[in-house]
N, C-alpha and C positions, 0 to 999 in steps of 0.2 A: 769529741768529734774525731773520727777516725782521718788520720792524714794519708791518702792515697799513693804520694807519691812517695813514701818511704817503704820498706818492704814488708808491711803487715801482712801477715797471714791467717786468715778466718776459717776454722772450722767450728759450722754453726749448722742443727737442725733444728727445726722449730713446727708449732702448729697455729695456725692463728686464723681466730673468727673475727670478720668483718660484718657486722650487723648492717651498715650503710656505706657501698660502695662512693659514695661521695668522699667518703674519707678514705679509700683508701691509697689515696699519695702521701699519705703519713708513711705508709710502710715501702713507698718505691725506695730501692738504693740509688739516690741523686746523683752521686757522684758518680758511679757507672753509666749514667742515663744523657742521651743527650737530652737537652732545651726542646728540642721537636718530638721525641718520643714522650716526654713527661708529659708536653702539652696536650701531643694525640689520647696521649688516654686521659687524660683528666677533663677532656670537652666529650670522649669518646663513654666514657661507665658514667650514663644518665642514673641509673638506677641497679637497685638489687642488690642481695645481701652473698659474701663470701662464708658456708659453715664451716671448712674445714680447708682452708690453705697449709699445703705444706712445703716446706723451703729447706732446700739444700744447699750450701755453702760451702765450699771445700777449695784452699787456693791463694796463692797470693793477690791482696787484692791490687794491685797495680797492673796484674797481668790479664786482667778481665779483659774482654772474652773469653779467654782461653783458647785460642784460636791455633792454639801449641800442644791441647789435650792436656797443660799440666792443671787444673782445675775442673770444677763443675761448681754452675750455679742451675740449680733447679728450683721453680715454684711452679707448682701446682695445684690448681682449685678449682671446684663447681661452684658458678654463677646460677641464683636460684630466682624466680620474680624480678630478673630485669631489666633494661632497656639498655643498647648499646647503638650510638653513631660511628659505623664504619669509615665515614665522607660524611662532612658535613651539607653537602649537596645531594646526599641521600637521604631518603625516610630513616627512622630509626629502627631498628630492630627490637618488637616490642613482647612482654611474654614470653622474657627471653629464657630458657638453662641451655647451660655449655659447660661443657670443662675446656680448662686453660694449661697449658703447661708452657712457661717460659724455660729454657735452656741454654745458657750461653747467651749465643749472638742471633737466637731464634724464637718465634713466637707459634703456636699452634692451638689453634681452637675450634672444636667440631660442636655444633649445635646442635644440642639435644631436642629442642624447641623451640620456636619462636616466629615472629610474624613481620614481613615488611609488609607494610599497611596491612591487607587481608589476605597474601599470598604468603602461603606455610614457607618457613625457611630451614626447617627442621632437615638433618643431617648437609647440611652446610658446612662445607673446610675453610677455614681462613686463616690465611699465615704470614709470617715474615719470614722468610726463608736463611736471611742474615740480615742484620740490622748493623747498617754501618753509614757512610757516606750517600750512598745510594741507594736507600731503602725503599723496597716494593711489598704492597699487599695483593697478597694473592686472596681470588675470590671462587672457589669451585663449588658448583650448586647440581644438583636436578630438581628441577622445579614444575613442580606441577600445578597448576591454579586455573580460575575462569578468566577466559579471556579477557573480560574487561580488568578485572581484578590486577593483573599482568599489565593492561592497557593503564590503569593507574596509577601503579608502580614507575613504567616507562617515563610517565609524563608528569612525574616528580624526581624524577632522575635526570641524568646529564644527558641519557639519552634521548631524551625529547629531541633534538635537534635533529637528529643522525634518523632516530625510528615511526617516531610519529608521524613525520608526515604521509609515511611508506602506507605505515594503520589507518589512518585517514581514508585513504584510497581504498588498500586492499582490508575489505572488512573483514575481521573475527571472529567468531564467538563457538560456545562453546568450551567445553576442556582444553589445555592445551600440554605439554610436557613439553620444557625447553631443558638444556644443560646448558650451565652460565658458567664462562672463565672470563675470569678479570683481572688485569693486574696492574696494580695503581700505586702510581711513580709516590714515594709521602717525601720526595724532596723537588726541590727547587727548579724550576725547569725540566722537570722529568714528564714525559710524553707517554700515556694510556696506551 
């Protein structure tokens, strides 16, 4: 076991397949990770296999982040057949590839495919801009889908409170194209 707080220095690259995203908190580095980040992904990678993760390591490890540039931690992979929970009060994102790229004190993932309920979610941004005390997901979409389809999404989401009743009223149908920005407080008290 590596002791962190002493001044280890890791230069490390690597390649690594992950055949069942279930398992892959075998390979988070825990002791750079807070308690809330480990948990978010390990409720959040329902499914899907990692073929080609690659990982860069370079730095003292005590000094992670690197928030000083004298390091870099990179991993990088395509999610291939699998399901991810953004929000656990959201549907899950199913039918999923993406490529991932964690760096530092950052997270970044563009969606190559995928489906909330039956509305495409395909080129989707989602990120963590810095992951620290106050950590925010950001959610940037153009979304195109049928109306109801959108209309079921809404009303499996948080949204239901705030837009359905508006839909209710003002009927839809048809195509629709919206652009969704989101950005969702992943700590304690933090306000959408």
């Amino acid at each position: 076991q590596l002791d962190m707080d002493k001044d280890a220095h890791l230069a490390l690259s690597a390649n690594v397949a992950i055949s069942d995203v279930d398992n892959a908190g075998r390979y988070f580095p825990l002791h750079t990770m807070s308690d809330n980040l480990v948990s978010y992904l390990n409720n959040s990678l329902l499914k899907g296999n990692i073929p080609d993760a690659n990982i860069v390591w370079h730095g003292q490890l005590n000094q992670f982040p690197y928030q000083d540039q004298s390091g870099i931690f990179q991993a990088g992979f395509n999610l291939k057949d699998g399901a991810f929970l953004f929000q656990p009060d959201w549907p899950a994102v199913d039918d999923l590839s993406l490529y991932a790229l964690f760096e530092n004190a950052a997270m970044d993932i563009l969606v190559n495919k995928g489906n909330l309920l039956s509305v495409p979610a395909d080129g989707a941004h989602v990120y963590i801009p810095f992951m620290g005390k106050e950590t925010t997901l950001r959610v940037e979409a153009k979304v195109g889908a049928d109306a109801d389809d959108a209309k079921e999404v809404i009303d499996n989401s948080p949204l239901k409170n705030s837009i359905s009743p508006t839909l209710n009223v003002v009927q839809i149908s048809g195509d629709i194209v919206s652009e969704l920005d989101l950005t969702i407080p992943l700590y304690e008290g933090g306000k959408a």
